[in-house]
py3Dmol code that shows the C-alpha trace and the ligand (Angstrom):
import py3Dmol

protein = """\
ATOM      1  CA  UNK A   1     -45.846 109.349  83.061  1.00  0.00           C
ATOM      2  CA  UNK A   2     -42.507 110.366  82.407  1.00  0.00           C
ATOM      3  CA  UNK A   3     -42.238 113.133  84.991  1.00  0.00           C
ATOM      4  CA  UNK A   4     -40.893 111.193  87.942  1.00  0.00           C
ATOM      5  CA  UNK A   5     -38.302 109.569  85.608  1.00  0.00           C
ATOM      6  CA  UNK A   6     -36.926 112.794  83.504  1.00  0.00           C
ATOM      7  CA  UNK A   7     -36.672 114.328  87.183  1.00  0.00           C
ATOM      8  CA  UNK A   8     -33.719 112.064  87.531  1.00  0.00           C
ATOM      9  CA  UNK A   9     -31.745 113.354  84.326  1.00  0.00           C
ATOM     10  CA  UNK A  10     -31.002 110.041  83.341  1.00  0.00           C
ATOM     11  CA  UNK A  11     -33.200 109.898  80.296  1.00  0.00           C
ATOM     12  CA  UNK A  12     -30.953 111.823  76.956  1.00  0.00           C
ATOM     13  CA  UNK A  13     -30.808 113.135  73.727  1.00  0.00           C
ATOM     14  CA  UNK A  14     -30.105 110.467  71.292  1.00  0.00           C
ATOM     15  CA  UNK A  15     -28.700 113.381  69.023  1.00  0.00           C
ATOM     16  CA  UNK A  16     -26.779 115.605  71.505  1.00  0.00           C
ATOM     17  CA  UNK A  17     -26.413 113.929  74.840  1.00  0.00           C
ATOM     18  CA  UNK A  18     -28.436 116.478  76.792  1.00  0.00           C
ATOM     19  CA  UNK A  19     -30.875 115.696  79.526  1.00  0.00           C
ATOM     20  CA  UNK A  20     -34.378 115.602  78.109  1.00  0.00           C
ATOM     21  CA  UNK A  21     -37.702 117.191  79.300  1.00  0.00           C
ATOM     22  CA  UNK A  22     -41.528 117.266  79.066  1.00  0.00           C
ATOM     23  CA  UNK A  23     -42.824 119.834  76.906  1.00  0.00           C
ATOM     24  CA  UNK A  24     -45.742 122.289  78.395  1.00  0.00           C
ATOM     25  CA  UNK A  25     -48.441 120.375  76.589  1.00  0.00           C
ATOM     26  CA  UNK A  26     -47.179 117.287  78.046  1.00  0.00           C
ATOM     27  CA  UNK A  27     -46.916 115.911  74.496  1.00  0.00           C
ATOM     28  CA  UNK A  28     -43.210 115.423  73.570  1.00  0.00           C
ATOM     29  CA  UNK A  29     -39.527 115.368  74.956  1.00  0.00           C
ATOM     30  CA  UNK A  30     -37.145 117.916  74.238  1.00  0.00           C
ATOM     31  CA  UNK A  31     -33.598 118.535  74.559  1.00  0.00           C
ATOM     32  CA  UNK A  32     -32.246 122.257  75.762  1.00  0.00           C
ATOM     33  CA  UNK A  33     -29.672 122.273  73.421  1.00  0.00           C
ATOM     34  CA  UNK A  34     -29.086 125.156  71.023  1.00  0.00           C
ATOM     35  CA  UNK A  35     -30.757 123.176  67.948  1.00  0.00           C
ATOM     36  CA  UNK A  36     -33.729 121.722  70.188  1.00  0.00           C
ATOM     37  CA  UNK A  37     -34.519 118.266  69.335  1.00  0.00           C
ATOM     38  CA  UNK A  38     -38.192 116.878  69.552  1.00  0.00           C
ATOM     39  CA  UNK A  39     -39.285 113.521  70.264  1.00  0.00           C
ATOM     40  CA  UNK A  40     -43.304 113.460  70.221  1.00  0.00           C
ATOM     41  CA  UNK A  41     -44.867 111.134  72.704  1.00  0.00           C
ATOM     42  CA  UNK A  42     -47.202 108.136  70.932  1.00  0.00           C
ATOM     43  CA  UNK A  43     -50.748 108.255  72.050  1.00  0.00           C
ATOM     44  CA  UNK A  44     -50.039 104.950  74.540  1.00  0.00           C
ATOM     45  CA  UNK A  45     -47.325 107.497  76.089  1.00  0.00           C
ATOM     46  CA  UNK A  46     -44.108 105.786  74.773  1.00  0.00           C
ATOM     47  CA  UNK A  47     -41.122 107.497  72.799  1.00  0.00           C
ATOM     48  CA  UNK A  48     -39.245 107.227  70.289  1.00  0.00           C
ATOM     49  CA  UNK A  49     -35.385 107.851  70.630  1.00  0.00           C
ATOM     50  CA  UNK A  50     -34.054 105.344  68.094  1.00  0.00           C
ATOM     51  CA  UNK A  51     -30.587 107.446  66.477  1.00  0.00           C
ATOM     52  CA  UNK A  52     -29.753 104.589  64.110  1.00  0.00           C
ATOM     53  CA  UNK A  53     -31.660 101.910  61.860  1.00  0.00           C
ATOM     54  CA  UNK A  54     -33.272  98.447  62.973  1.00  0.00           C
ATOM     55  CA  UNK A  55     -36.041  97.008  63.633  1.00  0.00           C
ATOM     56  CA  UNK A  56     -37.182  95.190  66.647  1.00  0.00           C
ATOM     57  CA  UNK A  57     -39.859  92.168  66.903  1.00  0.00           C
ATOM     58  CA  UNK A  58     -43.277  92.588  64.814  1.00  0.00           C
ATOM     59  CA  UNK A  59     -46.715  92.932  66.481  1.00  0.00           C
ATOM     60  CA  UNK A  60     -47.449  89.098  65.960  1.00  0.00           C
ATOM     61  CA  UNK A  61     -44.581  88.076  67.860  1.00  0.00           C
ATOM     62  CA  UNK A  62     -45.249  90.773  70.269  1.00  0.00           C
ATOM     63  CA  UNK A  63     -48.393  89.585  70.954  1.00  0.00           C
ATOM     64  CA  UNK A  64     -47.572  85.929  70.970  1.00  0.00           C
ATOM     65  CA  UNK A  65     -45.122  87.063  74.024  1.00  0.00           C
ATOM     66  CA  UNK A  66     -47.748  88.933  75.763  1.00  0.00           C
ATOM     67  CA  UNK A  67     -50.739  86.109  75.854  1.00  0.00           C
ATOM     68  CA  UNK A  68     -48.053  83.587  77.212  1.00  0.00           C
ATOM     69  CA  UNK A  69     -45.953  85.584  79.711  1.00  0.00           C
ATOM     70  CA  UNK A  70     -49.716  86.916  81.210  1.00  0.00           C
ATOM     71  CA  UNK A  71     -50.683  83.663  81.512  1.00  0.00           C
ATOM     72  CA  UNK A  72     -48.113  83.381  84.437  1.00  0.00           C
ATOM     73  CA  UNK A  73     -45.901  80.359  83.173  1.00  0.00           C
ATOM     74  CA  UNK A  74     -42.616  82.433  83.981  1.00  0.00           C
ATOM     75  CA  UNK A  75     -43.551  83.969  86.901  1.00  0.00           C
ATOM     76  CA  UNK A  76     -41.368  81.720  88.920  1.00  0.00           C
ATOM     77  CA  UNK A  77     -38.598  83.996  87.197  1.00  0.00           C
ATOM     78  CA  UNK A  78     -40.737  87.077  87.951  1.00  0.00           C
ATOM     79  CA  UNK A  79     -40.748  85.903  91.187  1.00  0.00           C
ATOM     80  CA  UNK A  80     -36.988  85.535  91.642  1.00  0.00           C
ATOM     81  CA  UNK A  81     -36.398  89.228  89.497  1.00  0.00           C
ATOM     82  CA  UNK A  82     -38.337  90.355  92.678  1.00  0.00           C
ATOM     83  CA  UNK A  83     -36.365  89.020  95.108  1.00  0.00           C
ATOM     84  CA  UNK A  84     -32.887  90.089  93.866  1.00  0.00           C
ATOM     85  CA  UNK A  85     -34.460  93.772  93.216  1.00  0.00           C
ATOM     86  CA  UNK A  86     -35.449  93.767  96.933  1.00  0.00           C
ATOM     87  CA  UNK A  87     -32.329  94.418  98.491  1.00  0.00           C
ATOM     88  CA  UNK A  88     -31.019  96.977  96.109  1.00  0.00           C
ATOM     89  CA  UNK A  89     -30.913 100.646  97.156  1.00  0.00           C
ATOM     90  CA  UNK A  90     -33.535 102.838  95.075  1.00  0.00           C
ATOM     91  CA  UNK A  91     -31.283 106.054  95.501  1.00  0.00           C
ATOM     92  CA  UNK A  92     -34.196 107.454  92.800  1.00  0.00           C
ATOM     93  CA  UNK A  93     -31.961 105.699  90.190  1.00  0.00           C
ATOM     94  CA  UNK A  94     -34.249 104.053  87.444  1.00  0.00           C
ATOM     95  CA  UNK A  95     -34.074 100.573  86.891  1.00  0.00           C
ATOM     96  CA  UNK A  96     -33.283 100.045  83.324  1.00  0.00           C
ATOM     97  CA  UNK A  97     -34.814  97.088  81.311  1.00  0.00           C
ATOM     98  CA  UNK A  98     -32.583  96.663  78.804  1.00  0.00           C
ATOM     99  CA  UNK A  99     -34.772  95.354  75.835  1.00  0.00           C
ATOM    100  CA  UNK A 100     -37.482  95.132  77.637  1.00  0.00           C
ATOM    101  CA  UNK A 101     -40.003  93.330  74.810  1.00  0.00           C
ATOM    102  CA  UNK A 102     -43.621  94.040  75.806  1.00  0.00           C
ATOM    103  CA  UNK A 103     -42.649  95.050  79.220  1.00  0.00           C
ATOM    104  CA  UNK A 104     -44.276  92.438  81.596  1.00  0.00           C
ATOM    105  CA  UNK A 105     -41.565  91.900  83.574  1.00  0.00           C
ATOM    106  CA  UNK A 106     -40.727  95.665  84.137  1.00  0.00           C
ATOM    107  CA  UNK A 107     -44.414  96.224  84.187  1.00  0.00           C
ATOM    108  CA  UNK A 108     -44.920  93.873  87.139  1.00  0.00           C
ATOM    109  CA  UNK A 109     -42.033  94.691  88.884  1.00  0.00           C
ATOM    110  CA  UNK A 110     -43.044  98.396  88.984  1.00  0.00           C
ATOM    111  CA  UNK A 111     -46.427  97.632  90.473  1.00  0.00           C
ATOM    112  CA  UNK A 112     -44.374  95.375  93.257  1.00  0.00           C
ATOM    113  CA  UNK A 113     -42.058  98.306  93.478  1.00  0.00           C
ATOM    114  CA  UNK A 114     -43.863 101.938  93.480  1.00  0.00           C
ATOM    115  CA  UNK A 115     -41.033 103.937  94.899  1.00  0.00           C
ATOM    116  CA  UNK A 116     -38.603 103.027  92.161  1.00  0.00           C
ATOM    117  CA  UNK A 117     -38.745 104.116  88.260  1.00  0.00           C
ATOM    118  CA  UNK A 118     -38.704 102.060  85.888  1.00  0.00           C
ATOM    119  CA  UNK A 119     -37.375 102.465  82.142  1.00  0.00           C
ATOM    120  CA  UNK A 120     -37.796 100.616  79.116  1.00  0.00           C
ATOM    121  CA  UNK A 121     -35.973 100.088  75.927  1.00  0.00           C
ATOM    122  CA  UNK A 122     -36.176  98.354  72.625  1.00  0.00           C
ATOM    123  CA  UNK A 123     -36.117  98.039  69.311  1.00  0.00           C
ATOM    124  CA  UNK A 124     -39.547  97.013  68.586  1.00  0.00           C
ATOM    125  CA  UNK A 125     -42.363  99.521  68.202  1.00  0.00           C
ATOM    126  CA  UNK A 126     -45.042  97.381  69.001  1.00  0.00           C
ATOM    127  CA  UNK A 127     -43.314  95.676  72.072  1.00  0.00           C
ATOM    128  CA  UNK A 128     -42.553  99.253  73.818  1.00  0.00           C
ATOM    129  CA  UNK A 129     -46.170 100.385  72.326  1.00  0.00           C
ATOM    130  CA  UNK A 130     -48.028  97.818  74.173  1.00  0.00           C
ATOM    131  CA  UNK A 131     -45.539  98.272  77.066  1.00  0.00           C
ATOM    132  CA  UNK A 132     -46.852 101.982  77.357  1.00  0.00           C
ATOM    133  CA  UNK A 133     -50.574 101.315  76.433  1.00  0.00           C
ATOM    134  CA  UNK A 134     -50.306  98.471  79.584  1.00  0.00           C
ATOM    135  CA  UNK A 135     -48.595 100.497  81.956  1.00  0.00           C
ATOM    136  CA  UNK A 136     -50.470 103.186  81.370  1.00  0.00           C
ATOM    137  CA  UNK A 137     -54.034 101.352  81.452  1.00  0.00           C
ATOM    138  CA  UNK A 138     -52.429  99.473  84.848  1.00  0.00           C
ATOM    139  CA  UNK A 139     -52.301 102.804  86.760  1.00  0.00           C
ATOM    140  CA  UNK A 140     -48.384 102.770  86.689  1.00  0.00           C
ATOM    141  CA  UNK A 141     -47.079 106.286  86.925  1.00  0.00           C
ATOM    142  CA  UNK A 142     -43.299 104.639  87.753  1.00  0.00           C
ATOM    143  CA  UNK A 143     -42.798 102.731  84.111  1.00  0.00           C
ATOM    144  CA  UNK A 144     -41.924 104.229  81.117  1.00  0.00           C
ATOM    145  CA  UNK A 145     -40.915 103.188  77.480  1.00  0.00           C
ATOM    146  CA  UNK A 146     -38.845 104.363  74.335  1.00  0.00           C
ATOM    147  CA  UNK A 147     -38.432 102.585  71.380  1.00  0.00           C
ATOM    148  CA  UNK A 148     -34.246 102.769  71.236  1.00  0.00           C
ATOM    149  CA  UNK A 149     -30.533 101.206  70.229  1.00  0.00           C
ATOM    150  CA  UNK A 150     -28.909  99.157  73.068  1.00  0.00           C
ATOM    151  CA  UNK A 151     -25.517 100.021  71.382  1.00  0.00           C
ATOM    152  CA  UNK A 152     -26.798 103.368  71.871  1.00  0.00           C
ATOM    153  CA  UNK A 153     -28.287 103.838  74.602  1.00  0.00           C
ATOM    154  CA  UNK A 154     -30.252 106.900  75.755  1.00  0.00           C
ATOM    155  CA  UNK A 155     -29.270 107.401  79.494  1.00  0.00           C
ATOM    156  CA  UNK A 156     -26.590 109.539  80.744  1.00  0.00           C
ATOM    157  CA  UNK A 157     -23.354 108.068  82.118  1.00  0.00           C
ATOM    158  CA  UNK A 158     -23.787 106.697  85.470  1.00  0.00           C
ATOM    159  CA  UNK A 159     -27.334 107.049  86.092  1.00  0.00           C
ATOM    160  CA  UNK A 160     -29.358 104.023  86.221  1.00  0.00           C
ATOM    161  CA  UNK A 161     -28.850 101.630  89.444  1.00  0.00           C
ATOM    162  CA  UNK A 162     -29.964  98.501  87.687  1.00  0.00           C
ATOM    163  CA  UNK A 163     -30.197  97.002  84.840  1.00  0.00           C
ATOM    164  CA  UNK A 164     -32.338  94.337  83.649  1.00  0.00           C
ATOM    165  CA  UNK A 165     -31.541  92.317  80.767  1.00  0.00           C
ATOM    166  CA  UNK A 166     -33.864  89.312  80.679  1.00  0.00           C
ATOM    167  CA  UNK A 167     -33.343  87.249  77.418  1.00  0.00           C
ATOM    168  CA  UNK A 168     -32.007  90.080  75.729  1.00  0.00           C
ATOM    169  CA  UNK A 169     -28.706  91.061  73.532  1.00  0.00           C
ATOM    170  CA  UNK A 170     -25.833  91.992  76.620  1.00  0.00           C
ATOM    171  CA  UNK A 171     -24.169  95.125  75.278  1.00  0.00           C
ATOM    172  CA  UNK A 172     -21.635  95.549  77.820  1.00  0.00           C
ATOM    173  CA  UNK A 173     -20.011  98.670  77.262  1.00  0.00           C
ATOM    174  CA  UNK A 174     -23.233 100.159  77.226  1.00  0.00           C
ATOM    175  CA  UNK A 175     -24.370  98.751  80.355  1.00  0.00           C
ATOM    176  CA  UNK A 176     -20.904  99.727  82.027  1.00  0.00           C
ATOM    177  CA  UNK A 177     -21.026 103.438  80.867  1.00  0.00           C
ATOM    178  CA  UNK A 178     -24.698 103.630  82.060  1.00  0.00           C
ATOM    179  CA  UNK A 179     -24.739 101.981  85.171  1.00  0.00           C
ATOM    180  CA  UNK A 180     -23.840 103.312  88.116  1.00  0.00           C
ATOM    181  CA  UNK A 181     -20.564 102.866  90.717  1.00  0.00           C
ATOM    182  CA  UNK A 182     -22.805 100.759  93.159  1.00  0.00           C
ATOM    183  CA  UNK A 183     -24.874  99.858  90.691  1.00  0.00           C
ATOM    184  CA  UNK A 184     -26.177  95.898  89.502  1.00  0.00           C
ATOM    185  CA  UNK A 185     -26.914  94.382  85.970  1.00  0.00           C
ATOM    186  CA  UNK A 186     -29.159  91.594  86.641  1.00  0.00           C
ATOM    187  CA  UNK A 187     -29.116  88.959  83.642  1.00  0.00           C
ATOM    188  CA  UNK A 188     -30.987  86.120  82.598  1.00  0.00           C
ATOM    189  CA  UNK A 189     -30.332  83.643  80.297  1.00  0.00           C
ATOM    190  CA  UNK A 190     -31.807  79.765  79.433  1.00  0.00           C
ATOM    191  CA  UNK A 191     -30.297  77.149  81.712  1.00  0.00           C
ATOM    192  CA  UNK A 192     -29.130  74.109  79.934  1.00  0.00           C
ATOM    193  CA  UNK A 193     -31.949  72.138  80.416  1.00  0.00           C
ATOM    194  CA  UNK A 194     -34.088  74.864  79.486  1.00  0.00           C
ATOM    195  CA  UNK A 195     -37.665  74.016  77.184  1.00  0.00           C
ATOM    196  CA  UNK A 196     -36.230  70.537  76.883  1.00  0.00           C
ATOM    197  CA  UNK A 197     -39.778  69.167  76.671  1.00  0.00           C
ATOM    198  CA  UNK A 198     -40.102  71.515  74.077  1.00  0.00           C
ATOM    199  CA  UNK A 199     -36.953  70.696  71.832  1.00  0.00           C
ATOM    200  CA  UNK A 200     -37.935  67.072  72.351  1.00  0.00           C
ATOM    201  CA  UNK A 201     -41.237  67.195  70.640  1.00  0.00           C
ATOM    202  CA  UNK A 202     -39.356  69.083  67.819  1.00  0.00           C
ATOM    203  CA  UNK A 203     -36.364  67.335  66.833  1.00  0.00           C
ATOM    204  CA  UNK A 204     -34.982  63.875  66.887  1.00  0.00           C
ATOM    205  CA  UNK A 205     -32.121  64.468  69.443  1.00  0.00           C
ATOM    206  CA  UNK A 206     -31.976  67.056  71.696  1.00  0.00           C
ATOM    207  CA  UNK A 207     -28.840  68.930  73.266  1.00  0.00           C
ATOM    208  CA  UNK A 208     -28.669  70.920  76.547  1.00  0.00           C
ATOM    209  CA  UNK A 209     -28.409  74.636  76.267  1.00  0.00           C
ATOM    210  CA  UNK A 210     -24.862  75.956  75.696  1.00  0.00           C
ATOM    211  CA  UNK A 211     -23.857  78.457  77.609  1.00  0.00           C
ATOM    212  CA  UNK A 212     -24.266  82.189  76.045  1.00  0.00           C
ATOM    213  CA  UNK A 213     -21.606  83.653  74.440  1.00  0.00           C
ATOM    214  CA  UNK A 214     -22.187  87.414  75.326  1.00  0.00           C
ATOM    215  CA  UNK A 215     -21.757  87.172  78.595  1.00  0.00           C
ATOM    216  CA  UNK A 216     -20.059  90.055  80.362  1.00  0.00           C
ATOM    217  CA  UNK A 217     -16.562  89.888  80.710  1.00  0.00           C
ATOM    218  CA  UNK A 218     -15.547  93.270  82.478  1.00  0.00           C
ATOM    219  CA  UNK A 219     -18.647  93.427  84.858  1.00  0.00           C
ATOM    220  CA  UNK A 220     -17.876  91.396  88.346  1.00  0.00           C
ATOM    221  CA  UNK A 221     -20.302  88.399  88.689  1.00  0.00           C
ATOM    222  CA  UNK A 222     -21.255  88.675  92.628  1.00  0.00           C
ATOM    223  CA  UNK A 223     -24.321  85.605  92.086  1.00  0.00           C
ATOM    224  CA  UNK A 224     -25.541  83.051  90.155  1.00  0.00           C
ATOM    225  CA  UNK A 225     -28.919  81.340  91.123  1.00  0.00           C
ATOM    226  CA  UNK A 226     -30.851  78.613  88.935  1.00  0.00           C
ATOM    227  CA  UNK A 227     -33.988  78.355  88.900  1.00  0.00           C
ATOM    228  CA  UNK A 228     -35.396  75.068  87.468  1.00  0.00           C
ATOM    229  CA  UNK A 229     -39.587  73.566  87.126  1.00  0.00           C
ATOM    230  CA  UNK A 230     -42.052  72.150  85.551  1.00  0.00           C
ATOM    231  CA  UNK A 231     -44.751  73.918  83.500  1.00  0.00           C
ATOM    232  CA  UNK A 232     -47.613  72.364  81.626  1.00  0.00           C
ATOM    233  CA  UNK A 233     -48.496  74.647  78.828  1.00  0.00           C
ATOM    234  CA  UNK A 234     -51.889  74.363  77.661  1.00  0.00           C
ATOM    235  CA  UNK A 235     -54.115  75.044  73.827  1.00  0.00           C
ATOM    236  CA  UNK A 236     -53.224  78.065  72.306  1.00  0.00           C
ATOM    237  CA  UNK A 237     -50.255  78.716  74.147  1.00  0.00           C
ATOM    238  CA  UNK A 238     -48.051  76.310  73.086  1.00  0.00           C
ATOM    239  CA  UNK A 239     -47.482  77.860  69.798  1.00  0.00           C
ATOM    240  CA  UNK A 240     -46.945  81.365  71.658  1.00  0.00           C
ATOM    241  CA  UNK A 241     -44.099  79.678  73.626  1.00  0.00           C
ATOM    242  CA  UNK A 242     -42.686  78.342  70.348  1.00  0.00           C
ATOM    243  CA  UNK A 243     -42.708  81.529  68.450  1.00  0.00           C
ATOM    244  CA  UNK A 244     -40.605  83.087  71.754  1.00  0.00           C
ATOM    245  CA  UNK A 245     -37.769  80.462  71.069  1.00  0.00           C
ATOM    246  CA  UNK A 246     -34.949  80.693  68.595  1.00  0.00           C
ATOM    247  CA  UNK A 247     -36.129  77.024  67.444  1.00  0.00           C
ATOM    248  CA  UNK A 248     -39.188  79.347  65.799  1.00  0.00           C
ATOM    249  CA  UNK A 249     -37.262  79.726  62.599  1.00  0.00           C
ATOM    250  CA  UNK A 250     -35.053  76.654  62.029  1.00  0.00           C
ATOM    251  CA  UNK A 251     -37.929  74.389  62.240  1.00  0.00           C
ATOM    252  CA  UNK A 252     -39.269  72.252  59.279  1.00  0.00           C
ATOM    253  CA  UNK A 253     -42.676  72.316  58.502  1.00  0.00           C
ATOM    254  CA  UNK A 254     -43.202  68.830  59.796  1.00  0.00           C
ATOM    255  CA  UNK A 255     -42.239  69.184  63.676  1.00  0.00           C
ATOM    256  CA  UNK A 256     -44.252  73.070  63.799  1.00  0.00           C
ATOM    257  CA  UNK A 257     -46.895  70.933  62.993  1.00  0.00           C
ATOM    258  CA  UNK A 258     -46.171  68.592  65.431  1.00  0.00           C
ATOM    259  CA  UNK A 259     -46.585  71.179  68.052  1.00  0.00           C
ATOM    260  CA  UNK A 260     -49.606  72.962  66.171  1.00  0.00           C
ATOM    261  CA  UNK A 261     -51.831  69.822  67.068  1.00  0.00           C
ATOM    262  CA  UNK A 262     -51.287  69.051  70.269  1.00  0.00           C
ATOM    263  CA  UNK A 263     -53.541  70.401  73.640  1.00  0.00           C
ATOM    264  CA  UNK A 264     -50.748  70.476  76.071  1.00  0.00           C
ATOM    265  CA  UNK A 265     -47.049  70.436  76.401  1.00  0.00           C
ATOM    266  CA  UNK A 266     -45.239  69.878  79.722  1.00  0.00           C
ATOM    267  CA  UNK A 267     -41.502  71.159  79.876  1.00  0.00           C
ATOM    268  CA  UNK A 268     -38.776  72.303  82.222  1.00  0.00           C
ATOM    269  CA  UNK A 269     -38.410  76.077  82.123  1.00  0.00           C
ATOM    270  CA  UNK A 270     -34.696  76.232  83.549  1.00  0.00           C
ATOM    271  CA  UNK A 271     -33.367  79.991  84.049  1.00  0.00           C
ATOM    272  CA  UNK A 272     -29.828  80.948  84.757  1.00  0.00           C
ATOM    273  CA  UNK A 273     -30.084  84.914  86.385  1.00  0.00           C
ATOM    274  CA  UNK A 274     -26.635  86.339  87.504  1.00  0.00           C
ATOM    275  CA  UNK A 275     -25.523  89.682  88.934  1.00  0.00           C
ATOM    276  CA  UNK A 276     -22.402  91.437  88.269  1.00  0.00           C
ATOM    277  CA  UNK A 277     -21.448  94.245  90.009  1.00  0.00           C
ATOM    278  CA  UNK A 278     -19.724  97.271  88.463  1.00  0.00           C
ATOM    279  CA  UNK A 279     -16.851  97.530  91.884  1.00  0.00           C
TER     280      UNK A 279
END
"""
ligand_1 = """\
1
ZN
Zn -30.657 117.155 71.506
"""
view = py3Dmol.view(width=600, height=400)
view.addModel(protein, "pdb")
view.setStyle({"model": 0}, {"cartoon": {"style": "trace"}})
view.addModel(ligand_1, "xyz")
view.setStyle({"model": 1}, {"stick": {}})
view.zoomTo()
view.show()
């Protein structure tokens, strides 16, 4: 871990900017700057490079998110994030998952890809330490993950050749600084029709998805593919999907349990994915 990706320089300093490195006993990353800064390495292997406040998703929610994503009801999407990482050059420029949760998709897209490297970021300590713990008990050697600021984000100017950014805050300046010339953000965001069968059991009327308001606006959008079916989501897993929405928290009590009693729920998953191109 970590060696094939701080080979590349891409991975900084969140205090000075400077590329970082693995110490001797393999347990932290420093910086070679005059005042050296020290970032010790969590037990699962991840980091911690987070310059400013926040705080990212708890370990319930985290877990939640794990239990239904590795239950394979997105991999549909997985299966399109592989297709449109295919073609791209690897040029031993990471792939950056820009708040990258738990890390399946990053996780699974590493063991599809071995010969690129894979990077995660996020706010939440328990996503990116179950990220690590998972990548790490998977065998993965090409996946690592820091707990970090997308507004600040630790990786030099220029040096990752893709970006990820699957349901997650777009913080374009950040992603143009850090991507490079040839490089691609790949984002994904809910289609309008997307969890329909979801909102329907929930509210009264239901609305298709607007369209997101942080999309990039300097970035060059080269493609934009849909991709639209029908998953039944059984037991347990119903209530994971719900916690993963934004509908979570503006719910009344009444229509959560609505949703807490029932054995299935069939919906259309509906996902927008674009890529924009920095030339
Ligand atoms: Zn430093």
């Amino acid at each position: 871990m970590w060696t094939g990706l701080l080979r590349t320089g891409a991975v900084i300093c969140p205090v000075c900017g400077r590329p970082l490195s693995l110490s001797g006993d393999e347990k932290s990353l420093l910086c070679g700057g005059p005042r050296t800064h020290v970032f010790d390495l969590g037990r699962s292997g991840y980091v911690n490079l987070n310059s400013g406040g926040g705080d990212g998703d708890g370990r319930e929610s985290v877990s939640a998110r794990r239990r239904f994503l590795e239950a394979g009801y997105y991999d549909t999407l997985l299966g399109t994030l592989r297709s449109c990482l295919d073609p791209l050059p690897a040029e031993g420029a990471p792939v950056f998952d820009a708040g990258c949760g738990e890390g399946y998709y990053s996780r699974k897209l590493a063991a599809a890809f071995p010969d690129r490297l894979f990077f995660g970021l996020d706010l939440s300590k328990s996503g990116v330490d179950l990220a690590a713990r998972s990548a790490r008990a998977g065998g993965l050697a090409n996946a690592d993950y820091a707990v970090g600021n997308l507004n600040r984000i630790p990786l030099a100017d220029a040096s990752a050749g893709c970006i990820l950014n699957v349901f997650a805050p777009c913080f374009e300046t950040q992603f143009m600084r850090v991507l490079r010339p040839s490089g691609r953000l790949i984002l994904v965001a809910a289609g309008p029709d997307h969890l329909m069968g979801l909102k329907e059991r929930l509210y009264e009327s239901t609305y298709p998805n607007g369209e997101r308001e942080d999309l990039p606006g300097c970035l060059r959008l080269l493609e934009k593919t849909s991709v639209r079916t029908e998953i039944t989501v059984e037991g347990g897993h119903v209530m994971d999907l719900f916690s993963m929405t934004p509908y979570y928290w503006r719910t009344p009590l009444s229509g959560r349990e609505r949703l807490a009693g029932l054995e299935s729920l069939t919906t259309v998953i509906d996902f927008e994915i674009r890529i924009y191109g920095k030339d």
